[in-house]
C-alpha positions in Angstrom: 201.5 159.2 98.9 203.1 160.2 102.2 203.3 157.6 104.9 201.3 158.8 108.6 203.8 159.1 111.4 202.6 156.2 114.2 202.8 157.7 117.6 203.5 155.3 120.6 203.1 156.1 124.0 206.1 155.4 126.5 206.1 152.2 127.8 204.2 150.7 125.0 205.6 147.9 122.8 206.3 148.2 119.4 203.8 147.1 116.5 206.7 144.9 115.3 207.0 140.9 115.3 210.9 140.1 115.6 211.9 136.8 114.4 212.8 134.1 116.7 216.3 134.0 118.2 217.9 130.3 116.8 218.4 127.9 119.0 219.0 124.6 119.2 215.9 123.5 117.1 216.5 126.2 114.6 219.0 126.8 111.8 219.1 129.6 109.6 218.8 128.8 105.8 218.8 131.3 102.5 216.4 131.2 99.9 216.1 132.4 96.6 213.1 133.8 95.4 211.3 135.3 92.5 210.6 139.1 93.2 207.0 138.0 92.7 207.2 135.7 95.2 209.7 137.8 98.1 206.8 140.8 97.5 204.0 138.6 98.2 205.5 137.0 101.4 206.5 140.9 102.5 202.8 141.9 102.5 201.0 138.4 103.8 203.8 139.1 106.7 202.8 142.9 107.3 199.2 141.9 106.8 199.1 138.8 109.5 201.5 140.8 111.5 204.2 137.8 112.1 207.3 137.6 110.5 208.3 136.0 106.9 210.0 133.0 108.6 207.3 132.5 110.3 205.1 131.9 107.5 208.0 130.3 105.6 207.9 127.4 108.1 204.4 127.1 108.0 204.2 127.0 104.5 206.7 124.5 103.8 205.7 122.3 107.4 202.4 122.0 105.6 203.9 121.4 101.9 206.6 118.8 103.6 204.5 117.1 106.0 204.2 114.3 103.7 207.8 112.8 104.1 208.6 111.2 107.5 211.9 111.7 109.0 213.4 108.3 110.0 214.3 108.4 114.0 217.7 109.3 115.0 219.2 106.6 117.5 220.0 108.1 121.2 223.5 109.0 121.7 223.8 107.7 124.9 222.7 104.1 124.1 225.6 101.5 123.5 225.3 99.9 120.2 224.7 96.1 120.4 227.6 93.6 119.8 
């Protein structure tokens, strides 16, 4: 099947979600997937129009939500003693 052309008008935006620039509450991990897997995540991303590590983090959020981080001490408070 042969794909349609989209046409954009100037000064329109692109139909395209870009993923989020790191900062300092980001890191950028690799995953291995199953092809299965890496193919269904491609179209729910196309579909939903947001990016795959988008729905990554929701996904695993949601799936990790269950553990509880223990609180990091401040940096700037003195340690006792």
């Amino acid at each position: 099947m042969a794909r349609k052309a989209a046409t954009r008008q100037p000064g329109q935006d692109a139909d395209v979600t870009h993923v989020p620039v790191a900062t300092s509450s980001t890191v950028k991990v690799t995953l291995h997937l199953s092809v299965a897997t890496a193919q269904r995540l491609g179209v729910e991303s196309a579909m939903r129009r947001i990016s795959q590590s988008a729905i990554a983090e929701e996904v695993l959020a949601n799936y990790l939500s269950r553990w509880v981080l223990p609180t990091v001490p401040d940096a700037n408070q003195r340690e006792a003693g």
